[in-house]
C-alpha positions in Angstrom: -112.8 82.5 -113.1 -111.8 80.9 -116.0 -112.8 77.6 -114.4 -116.5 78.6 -114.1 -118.3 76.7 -116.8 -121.5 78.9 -116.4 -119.2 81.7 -118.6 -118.6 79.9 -122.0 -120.4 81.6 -124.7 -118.6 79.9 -127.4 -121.6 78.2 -129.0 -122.7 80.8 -130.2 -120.1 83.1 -130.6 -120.7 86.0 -128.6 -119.1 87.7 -125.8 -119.6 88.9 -122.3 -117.2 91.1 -120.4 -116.4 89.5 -117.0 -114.4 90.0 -114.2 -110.5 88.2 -113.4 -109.2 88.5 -109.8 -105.7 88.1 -110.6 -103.8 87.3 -113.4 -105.3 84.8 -116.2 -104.1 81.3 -116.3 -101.8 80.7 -119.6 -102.6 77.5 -121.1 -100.4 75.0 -123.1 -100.4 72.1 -125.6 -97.6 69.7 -126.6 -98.0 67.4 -129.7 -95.3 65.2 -130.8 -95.8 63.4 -134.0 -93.9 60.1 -134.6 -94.3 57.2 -136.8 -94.8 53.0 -135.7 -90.9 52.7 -135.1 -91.2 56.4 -132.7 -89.6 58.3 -135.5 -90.0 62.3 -134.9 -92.4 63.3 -138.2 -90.3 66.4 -138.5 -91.2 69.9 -140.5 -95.0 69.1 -141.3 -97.6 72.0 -141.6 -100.3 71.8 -139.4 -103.2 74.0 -138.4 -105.2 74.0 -135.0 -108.3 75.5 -134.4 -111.2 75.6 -131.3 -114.2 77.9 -130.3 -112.3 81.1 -130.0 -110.7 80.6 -133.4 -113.7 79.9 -134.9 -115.3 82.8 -133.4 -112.5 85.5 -134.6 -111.1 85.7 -131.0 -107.8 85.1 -132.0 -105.8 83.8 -134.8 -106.0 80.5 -135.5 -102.6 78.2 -134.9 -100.3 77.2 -137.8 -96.9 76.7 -138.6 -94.5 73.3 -138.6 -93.7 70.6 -136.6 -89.8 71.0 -135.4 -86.9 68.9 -136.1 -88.7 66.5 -133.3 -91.8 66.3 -134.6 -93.0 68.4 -131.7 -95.9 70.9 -131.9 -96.2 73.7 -128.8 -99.1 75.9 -129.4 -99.8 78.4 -126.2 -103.6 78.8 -125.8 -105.0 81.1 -123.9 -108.6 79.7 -123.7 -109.2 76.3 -121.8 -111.0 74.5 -124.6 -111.0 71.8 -126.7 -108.2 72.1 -129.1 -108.3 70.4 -133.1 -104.9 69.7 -134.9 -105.3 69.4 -138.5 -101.8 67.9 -140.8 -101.6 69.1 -144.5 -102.9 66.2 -146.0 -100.5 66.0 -149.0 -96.9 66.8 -147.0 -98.5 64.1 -144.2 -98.8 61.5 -147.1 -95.3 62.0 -148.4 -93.6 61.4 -145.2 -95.6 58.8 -143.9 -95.2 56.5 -147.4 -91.4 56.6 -147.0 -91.7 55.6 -143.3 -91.7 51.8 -142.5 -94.4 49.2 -140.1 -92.5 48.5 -137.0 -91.2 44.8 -137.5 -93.5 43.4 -134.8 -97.6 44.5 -134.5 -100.6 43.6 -133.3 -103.1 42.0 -135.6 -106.3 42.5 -135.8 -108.1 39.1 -134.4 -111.4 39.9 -136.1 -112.0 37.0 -139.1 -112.0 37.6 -142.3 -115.4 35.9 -142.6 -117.3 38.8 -142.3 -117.9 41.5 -145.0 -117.8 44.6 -142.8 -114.5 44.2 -140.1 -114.1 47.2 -138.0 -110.7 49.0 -137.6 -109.7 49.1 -133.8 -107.2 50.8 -132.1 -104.2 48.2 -130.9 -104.6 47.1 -127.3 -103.1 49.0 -124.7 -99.7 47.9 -124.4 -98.7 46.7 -127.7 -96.9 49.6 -128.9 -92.8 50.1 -127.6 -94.0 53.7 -128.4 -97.0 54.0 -125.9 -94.8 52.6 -123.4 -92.4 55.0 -123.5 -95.0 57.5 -123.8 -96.7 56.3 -120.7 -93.3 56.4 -118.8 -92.4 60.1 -119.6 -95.7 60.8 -118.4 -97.2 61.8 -121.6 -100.3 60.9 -123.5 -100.1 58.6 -126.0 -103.1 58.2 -129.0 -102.8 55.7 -132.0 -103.9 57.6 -135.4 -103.7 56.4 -139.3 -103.3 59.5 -141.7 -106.8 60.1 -141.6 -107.4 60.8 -138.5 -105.1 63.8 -138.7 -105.1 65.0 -142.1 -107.6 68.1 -143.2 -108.6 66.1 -146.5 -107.8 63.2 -149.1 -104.3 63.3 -150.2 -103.2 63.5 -153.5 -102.1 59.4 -154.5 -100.4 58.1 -157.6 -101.7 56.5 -159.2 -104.9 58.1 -157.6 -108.0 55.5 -157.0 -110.7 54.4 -159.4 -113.7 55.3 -159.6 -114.8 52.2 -158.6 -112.4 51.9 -155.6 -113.6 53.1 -151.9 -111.6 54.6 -149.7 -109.3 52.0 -147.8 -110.9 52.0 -144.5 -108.4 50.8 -142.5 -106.1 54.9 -143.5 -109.3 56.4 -143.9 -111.6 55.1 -140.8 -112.7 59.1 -141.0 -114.0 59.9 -144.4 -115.1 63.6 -142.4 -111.6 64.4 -141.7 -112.4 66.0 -138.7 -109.0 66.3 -137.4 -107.6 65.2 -133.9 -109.2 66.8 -130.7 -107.6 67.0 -127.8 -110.2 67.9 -124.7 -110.6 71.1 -122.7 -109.2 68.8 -119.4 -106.2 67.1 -121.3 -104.7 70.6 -121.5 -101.0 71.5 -120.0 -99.2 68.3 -121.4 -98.0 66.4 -124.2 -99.8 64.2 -126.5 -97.4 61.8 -128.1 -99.7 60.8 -131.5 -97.8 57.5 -133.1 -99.3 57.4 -136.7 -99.5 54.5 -138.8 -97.4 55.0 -142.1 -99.3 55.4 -145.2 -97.8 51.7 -146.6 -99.6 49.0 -148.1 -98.5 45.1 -148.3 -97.2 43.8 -151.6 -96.3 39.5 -151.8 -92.2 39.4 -151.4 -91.2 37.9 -154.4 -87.3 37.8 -155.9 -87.2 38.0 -160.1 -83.9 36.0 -159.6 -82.6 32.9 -161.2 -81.9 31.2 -157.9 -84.5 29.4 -155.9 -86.2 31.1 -153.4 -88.4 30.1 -150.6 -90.1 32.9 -150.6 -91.3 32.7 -154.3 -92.0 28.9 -153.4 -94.1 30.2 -150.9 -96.0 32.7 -152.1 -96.4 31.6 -156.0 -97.5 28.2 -154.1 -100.2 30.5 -152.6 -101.3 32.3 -155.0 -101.6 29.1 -157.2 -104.0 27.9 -154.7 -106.0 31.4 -154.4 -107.0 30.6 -158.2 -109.3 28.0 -157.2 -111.0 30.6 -155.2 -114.8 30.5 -156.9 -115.9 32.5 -154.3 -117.2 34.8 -156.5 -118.3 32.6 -159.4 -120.7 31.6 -157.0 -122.1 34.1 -155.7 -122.6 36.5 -158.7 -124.8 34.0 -160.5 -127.0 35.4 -157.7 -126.5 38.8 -157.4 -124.1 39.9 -160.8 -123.9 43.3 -159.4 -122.3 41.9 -156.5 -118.5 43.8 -156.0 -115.9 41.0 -156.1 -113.7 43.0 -153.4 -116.1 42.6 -150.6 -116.7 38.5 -151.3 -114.3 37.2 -148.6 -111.8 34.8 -150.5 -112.0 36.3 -153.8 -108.8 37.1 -155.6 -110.0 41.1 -155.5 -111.0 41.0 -152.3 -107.3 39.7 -151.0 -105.4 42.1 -153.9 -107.4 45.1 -153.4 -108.6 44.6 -149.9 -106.4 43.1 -147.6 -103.5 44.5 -149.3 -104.1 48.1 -148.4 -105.2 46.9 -144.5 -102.9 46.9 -141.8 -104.6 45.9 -139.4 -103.4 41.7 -140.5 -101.5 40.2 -142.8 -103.2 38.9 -145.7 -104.6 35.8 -145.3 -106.2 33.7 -147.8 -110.1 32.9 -146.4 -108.5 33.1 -143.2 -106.4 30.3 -142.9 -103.0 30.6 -145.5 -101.2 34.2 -144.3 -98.8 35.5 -146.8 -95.4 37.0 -146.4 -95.3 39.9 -147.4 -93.5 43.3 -147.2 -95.0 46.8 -146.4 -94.3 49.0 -149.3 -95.2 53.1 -150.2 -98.9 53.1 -150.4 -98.5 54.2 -154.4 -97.0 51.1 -155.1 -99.9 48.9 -153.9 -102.0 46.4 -156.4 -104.0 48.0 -158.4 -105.3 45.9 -160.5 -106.5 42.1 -159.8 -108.7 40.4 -162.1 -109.9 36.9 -162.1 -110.7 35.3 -165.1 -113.2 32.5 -166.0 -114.2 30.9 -168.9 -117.4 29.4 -168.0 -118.6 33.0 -166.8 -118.0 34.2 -170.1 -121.7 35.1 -171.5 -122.6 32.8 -174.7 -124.6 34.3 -177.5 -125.7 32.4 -180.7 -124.0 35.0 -182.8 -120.6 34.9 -180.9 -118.2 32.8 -183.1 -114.8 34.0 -181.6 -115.5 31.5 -178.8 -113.7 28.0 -179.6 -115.8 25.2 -178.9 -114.7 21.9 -178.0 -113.9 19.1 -175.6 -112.8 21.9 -172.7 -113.8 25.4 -172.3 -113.1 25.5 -168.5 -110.3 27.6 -168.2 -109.5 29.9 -165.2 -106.7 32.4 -164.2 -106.3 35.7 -162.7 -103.7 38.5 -162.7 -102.7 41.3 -160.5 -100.4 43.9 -160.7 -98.7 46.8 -159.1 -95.6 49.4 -159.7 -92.9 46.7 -159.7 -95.1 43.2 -160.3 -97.2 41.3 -163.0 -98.0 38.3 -161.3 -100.4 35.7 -163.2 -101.4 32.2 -161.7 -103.3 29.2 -163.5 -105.9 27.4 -161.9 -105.4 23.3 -162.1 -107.5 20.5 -162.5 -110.8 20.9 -160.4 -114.1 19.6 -162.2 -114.3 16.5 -164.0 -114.2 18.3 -167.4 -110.7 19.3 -166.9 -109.5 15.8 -166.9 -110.7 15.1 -170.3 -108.4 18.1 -170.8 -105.8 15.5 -169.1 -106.6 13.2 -171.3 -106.4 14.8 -175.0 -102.3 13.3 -175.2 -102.1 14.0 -178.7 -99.1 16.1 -179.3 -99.7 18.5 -182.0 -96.7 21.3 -184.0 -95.9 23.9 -181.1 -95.0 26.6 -183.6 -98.9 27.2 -184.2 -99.0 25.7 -187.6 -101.7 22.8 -188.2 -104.1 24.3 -185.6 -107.0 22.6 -185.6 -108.7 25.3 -183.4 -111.4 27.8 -184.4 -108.7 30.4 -184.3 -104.9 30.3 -184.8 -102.4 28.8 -182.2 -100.2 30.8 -180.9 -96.7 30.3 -181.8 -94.5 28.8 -179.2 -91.6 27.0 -179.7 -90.2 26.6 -183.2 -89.6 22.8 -183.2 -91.3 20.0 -181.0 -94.7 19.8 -179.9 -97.5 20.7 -177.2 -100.0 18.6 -175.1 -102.7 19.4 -177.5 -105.7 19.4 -174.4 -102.9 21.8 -172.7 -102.8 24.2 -175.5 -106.7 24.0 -176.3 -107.5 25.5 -172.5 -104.7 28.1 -173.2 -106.4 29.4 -176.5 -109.6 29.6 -175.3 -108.4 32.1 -172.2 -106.5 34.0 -175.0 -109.6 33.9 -177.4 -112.2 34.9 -174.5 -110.1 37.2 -172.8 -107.9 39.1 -175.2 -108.1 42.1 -174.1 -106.6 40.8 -170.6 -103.6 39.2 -171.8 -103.0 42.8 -173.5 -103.2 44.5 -170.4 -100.5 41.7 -168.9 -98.1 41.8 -172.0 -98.3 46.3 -171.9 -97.2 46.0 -168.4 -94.1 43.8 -168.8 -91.9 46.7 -170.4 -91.2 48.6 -166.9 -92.3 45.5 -164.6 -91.1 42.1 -163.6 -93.0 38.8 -165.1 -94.1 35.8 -162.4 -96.2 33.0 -163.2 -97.6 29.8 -161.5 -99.9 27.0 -161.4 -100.8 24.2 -160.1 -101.6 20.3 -161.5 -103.1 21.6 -165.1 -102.8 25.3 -164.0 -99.2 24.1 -164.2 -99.0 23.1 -167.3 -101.0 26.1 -168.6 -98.1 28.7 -166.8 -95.5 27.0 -169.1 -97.4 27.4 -172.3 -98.0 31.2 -170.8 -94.7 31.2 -170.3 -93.3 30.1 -173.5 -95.5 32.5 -175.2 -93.8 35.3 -172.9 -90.2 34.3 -172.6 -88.5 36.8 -174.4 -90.3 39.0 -171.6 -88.0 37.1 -168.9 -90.6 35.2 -166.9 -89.9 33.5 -163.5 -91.9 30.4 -163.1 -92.8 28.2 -160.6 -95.3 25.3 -160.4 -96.7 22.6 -158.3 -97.6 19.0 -159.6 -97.5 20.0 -163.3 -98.2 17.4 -165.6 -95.6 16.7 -168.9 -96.5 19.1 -171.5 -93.9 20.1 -174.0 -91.7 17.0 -176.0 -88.0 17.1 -175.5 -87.4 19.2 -179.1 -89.7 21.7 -177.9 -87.8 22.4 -174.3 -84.9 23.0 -176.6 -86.1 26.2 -177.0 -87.3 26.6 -173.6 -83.9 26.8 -171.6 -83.7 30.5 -171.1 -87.0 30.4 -169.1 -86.2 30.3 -165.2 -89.0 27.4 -163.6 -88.6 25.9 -160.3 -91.1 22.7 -161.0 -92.1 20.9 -157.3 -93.1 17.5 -157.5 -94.6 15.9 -153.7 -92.5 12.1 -153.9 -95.5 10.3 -154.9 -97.9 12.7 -157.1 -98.8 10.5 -160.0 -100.1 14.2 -162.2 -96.7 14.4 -162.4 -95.9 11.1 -164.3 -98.4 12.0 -166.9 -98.5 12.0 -170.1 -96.3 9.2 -169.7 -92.8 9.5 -171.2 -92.7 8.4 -174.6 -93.6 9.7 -178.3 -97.2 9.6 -178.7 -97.2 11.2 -182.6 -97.0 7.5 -183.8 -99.3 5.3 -186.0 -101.3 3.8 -183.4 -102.0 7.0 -181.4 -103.2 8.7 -184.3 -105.1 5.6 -185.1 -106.9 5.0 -181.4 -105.9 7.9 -179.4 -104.6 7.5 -175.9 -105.3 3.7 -176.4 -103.0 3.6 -178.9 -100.2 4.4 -175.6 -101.0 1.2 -174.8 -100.8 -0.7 -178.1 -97.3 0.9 -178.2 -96.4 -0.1 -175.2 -97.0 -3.7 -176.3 -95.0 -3.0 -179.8 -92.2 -1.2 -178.5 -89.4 -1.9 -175.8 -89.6 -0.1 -172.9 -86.2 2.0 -173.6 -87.5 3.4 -176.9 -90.5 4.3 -175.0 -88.4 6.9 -174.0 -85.7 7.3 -176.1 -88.2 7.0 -179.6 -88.7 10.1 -181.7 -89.4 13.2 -179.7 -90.7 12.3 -176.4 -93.1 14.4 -173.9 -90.2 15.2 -171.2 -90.3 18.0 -168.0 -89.2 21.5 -168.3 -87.4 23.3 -165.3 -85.5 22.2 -162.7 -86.7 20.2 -159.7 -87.8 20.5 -156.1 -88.9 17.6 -154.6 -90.7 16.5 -151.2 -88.6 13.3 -150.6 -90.5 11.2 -148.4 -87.4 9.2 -146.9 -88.2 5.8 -145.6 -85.2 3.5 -143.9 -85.4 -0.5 -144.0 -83.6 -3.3 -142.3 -82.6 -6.0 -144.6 -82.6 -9.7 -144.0 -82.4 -13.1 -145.9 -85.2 -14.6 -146.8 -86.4 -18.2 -145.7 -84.3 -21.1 -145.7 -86.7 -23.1 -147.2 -84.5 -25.1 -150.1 -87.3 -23.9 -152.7 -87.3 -20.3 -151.8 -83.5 -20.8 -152.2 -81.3 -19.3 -155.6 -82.2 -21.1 -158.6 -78.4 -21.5 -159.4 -78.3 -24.5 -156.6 -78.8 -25.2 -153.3 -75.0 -24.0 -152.3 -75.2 -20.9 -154.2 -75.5 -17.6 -152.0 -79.3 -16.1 -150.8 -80.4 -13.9 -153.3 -83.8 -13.3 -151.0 -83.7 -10.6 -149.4 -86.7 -9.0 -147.1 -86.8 -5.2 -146.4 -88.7 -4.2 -142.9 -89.4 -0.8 -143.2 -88.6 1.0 -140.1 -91.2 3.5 -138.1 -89.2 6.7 -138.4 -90.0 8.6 -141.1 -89.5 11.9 -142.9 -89.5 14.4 -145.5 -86.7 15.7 -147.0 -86.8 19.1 -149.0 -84.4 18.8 -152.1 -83.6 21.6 -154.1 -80.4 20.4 -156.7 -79.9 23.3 -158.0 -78.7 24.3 -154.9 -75.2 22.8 -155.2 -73.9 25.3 -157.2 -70.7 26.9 -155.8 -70.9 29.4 -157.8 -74.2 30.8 -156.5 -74.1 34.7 -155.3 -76.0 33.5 -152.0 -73.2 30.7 -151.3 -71.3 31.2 -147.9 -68.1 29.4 -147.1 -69.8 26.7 -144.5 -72.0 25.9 -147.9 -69.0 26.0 -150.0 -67.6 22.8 -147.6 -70.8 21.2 -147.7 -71.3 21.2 -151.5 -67.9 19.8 -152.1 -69.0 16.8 -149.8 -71.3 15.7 -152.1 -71.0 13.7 -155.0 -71.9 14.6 -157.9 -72.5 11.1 -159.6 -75.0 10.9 -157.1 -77.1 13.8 -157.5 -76.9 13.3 -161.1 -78.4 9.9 -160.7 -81.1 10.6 -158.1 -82.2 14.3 -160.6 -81.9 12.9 -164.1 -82.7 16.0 -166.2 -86.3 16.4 -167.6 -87.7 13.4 -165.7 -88.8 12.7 -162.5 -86.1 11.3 -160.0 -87.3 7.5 -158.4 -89.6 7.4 -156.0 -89.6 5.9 -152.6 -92.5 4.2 -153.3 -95.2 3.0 -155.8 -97.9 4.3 -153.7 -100.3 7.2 -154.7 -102.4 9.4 -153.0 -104.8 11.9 -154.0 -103.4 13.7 -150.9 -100.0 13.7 -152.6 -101.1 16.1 -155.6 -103.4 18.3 -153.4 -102.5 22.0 -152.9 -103.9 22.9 -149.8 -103.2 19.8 -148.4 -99.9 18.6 -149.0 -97.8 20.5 -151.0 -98.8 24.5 -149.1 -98.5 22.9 -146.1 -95.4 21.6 -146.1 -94.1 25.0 -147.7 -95.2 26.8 -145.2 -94.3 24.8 -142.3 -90.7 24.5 -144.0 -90.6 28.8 -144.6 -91.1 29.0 -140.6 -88.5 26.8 -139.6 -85.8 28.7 -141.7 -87.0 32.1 -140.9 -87.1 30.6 -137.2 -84.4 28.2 -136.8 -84.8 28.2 -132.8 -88.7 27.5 -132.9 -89.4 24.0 -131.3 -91.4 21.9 -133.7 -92.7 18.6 -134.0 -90.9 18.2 -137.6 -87.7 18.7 -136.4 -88.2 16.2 -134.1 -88.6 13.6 -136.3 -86.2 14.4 -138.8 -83.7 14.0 -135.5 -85.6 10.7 -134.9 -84.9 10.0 -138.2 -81.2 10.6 -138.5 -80.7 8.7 -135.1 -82.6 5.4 -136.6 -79.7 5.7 -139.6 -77.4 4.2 -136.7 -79.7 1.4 -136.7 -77.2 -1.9 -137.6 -78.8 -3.3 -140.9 -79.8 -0.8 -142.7 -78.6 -1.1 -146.4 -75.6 0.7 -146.8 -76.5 2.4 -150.3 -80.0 3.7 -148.4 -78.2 5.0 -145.5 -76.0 7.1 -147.9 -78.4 8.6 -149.9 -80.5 9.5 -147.1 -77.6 11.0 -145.4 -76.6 12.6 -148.7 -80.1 14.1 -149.3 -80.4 15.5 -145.6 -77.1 17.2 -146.5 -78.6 18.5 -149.6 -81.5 20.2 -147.4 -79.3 21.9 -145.4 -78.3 24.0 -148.7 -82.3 25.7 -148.1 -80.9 28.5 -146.0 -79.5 30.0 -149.5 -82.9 30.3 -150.5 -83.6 32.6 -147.7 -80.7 34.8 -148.1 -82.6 37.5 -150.9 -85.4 37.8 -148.6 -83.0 38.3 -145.7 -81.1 40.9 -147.7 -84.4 42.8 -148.9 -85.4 46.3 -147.3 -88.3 45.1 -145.0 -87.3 41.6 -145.8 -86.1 40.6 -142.2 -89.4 42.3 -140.3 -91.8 40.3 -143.0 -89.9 36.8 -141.5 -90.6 38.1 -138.2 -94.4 39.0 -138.8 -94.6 35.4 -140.7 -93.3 33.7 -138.0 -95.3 35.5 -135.5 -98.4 34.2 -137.3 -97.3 30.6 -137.2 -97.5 31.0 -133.3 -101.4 31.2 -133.8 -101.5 27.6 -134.7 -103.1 28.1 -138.4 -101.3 25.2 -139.7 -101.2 21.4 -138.7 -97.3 20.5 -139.3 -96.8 18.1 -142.1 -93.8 16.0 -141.9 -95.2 12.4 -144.0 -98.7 11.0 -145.5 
């Protein structure tokens, strides 16, 4: 009988003649083929093979999936059955197919070199369920699981590049076996699209969240020395597979599925699944200090700072390049080198020549100095960036220094259309300078009370005394000069790009002082209280303002937005976001905290990115900011306080605009979900004050 086990001579291929009572059971095999969102995979060649095939029994199966994806093979011999998928007809389909919105990641950490690539848990999948209730099988597969070989990519992989492990967990391509017993019914196989994730960024002059996000990020992911590190003990070490590298997140996570990216575990991005062809390709991280020094190498300028750090990565649509800021004690004698010096290159007292920037005005000259020495020492780099510009879109960011560094990048690239966006930037062009400036799109954030941002102070330094004693001679000037030509005196360092600030809103009751006659007016003793006390009140709150925001005009400005722009005054957001400056402060107090990346400013752009993507989220920043808005009813309050913080909380409601392009883009709606769906793991403490 054909259930007799004792009869298989398939091993090895030979035959006996044996005897059927009755007439031989006719076995069957369904596949169905479908992608993450149950999709039918329709039209895709496939071959199947087992013992008898192999042996020359019968034929072996081929042919195409149908219009459903489904795959009926009759076999007539009960045993395991293989199913091999063309690899590059597979690959085609499968990159124009899209994640389902919703998955289950991975929980394994990115601390560890080696992370395996499990199946999800049984459950997860709105596919397996309705598998499981038609009473078919259900099996999770990537590509190659299923394929018969390495498909055909472009751009293909490096040399130097494995196979991504998560598509490729079987570099044998042994095919997909269904067993001898799981015969005589379907097999629903849901396979993973062949997609990888790329950072959702808009090339837009509006402000975005997502860029704010995301740049903010990646401007942080520069400080990554991960690999600095470690390859001053092993230099052969492979930068992909040192967790927290810029490769390892770019060339790595990127290309696995499994997760999100996250950077070292803690920051996840938002990003977008795309066609695996269009993934990152390239992601290099540059750093001066690991430049090797020879006696005979001249091309490298020497002087007060050569500790200058960036990296770049690219893929089919993106050029994305991010400076790091201010991290070792050297870099602030960068800080410190005021001296403005010609930003049209002339007069460079560098090794080599300046690059030309702007053709009036003039440049930090400690700003610049870091910039030529990356361009110097890594020539060859900044090619690769400027060769990629003619078919791809330009972003740059930094933070603190690595701020001021983007601009200078920037100003250098701006006839290549760049979008910038930094974080705690110091001053670093003079107000001729930004004249030229004005076509380059920069979002500049500034966190209420970061001091970096104040600096160099704004005023003309190319004066007499400066020249004479350097940035004593500030001082001296200070002393010499009134405090209005400070600012208004010859060609003054000033701010490029337009603000968005973390307002940290604080409300006050006001009261007259003593009635103590001396503490009294010195007009008389009958004259009116001019002492007035301010009690600052406990509720507190930040407030996310974004003035560019209040234009009507905008392409992402709904009618409810039209009424509330209308409502405010313009005199007052003029006043409160003087151009090129920074608007007043709510306070005098700094904080180290205040100008920290990772923890103030990412924070609180994260924690802001969830709330808008998930307006009905309960979280403890909301509460406050309601806490907040009730204490304005408070009796006492200063009247012109109360109005401008009710004026700025109208301004913050404007932030949904800055959602809308990432709402609108193909996949943008399912990367807010998956975001979102991360926040729910409790990766961030929410930040609503210092």
């Amino acid at each position: 009988m054909p259930s007799d086990r004792t009869h298989y001579t398939s091993a090895v291929c030979t035959t006996k003649a044996v005897l059927i009572k009755g007439e031989m059971r006719r076995n069957w095999l369904e596949i169905q083929l479908v992608d993450e969102r149950g999709e039918p995979l329709a039209h895709l060649p496939y071959r199947a093979v087992n013992e008898a095939t192999r042996c020359e029994l019968i034929a072996e199966f081929s042919g195409q999936s149908d219009a459903q994806g489904v795959i009926r093979l009759d076999v007539q011999y009960p045993l395991p059955l293989t199913l091999f998928l063309t690899a590059n007809p597979l690959a085609e389909v499968l990159q124009t197919r899209r994640l389902r919105a919703l998955r289950t990641e991975s929980k394994t950490r990115r601390l560890v070199k080696d992370y395996p690539y499990d199946s999800p848990p049984a459950g997860s999948s709105p596919v397996e369920k309705q598998a499981q209730a038609d009473g078919h099988a259900y099996h999770y597969l990537r590509i190659g699981q299923v394929c018969d070989r390495f498909p055909d990519l472009n751009p293909p992989l490096s040399q130097e590049d494995k196979k991504p492990g998560f598509h490729f967990p079987d570099m044998d391509f042994a095919g997909f076996t269904v067993p001898d017993d799981a015969l005589n019914r379907r097999h629903v196989l849901e396979i993973c699209p062949l997609r990888a994730w790329s950072l959702v960024l808009h090339h837009q002059p509006e402000y975005s969240m997502a860029n704010a996000y995301n740049l903010g990020l990646m401007a942080n992911l520069s400080y990554s020395d991960t690999v600095r590190k470690k390859s001053k003990l092993r230099p052969d070490t492979d930068a992909r597979t040192q967790i927290g590298s810029v490769e390892e997140f770019f060339l790595r996570q990127c290309v696995d599925l499994s997760r999100t990216p996250v950077e070292v575990d803690y920051m996840p991005a938002l990003v977008v699944d795309v066609p695996f062809d269009q993934r990152y390709t390239t992601a290099v991280m540059l750093d001066s200090l690991m430049v090797e020094r020879t006696p005979g190498n001249t091309d490298i300028p020497r002087g007060v700072i050569e500790n200058t750090q960036l990296f770049y990565a690219i893929n089919q649509t993106q050029v994305l390049v991010a400076w790091r800021g201010t991290q070792e004690a050297k870099d602030w004698l960068t800080d410190a080198m005021y001296r403005p010096m010609a930003a049209d290159g002339s007069g460079c007292d560098l090794k080599s020549a300046c690059t030309p920037l702007t053709e009036t005005g003039r440049v930090h000259y400690g700003f610049l100095h870091g910039f030529e020495v990356a361009k110097t020492l890594f020539a060859e780099h900044f090619e690769n960036i400027q060769a990629d510009l003619l078919t791809k879109k330009l972003f740059i960011c930094g933070h603190s220094l690595g701020g001021a560094l983007a601009l200078i990048h920037s100003a250098e690239l701006k006839d290549s259309n760049p979008l910038l966006y930094t974080y705690g930037m110091p001053r670093t062009f003079t107000a001729k300078a930004l004249q030229s400036l004005t076509s380059i799109t920069h979002f500049r954030h500034v966190n209420d009370a970061d001091v970096i941002t104040s600096v160099p102070p704004e005023a003309d330094l190319d004066n007499r005394l400066y020249n004479l004693y350097g940035p004593l001679g500030y001082l001296l000037s200070a002393l010499t000069l009134p405090a209005a030509k400070l600012t208004g005196y010859g060609d003054p360092y000033h701010h490029h790009g337009q603000i968005a600030m973390f307002y940290r809103a604080n409300q006050h009751l006001a009261s007259r002082g003593s009635s103590y006659p001396s503490h009294r007016n010195r007009d008389g003793l009958d004259a009116p209280y001019h002492n007035i006390t301010l009690l600052r009140l406990p509720e507190r709150t930040r407030i996310y303002l974004v003035p560019s925001l209040s234009d009507e005009l905008s392409r992402f400005v709904l009618e409810e937005q039209k009424i509330l722009i209308r409502s405010l005054e313009r005199e007052t957001l003029e006043r409160s976001f003087p151009a090129h400056t920074n608007p007043e402060r709510t306070t005098s107090r700094t904080s180290g905290s205040d100008h920290s990346m990772i923890g103030s400013y990412l924070p609180y752009l994260h924690n802001h990115l969830v709330e808008l993507s998930a307006p009905e989220l309960p979280m403890y920043r909301k509460e406050q900011r309601a806490k907040f808005v009730e204490q304005m009813r408070t009796p006492g309050i200063p009247e012109e306080e109360r109005k401008r913080n009710q004026h700025f909380l109208d301004l913050q409601k404007l932030l949904v605009m800055a959602m809308r392009m990432t709402e609108d883009l193909e996949g943008g709606p399912e990367a807010l979900q998956r975001f979102v769906s991360r926040a729910h793991d409790g990766l961030l403490i929410e930040i609503t004050h210092a």
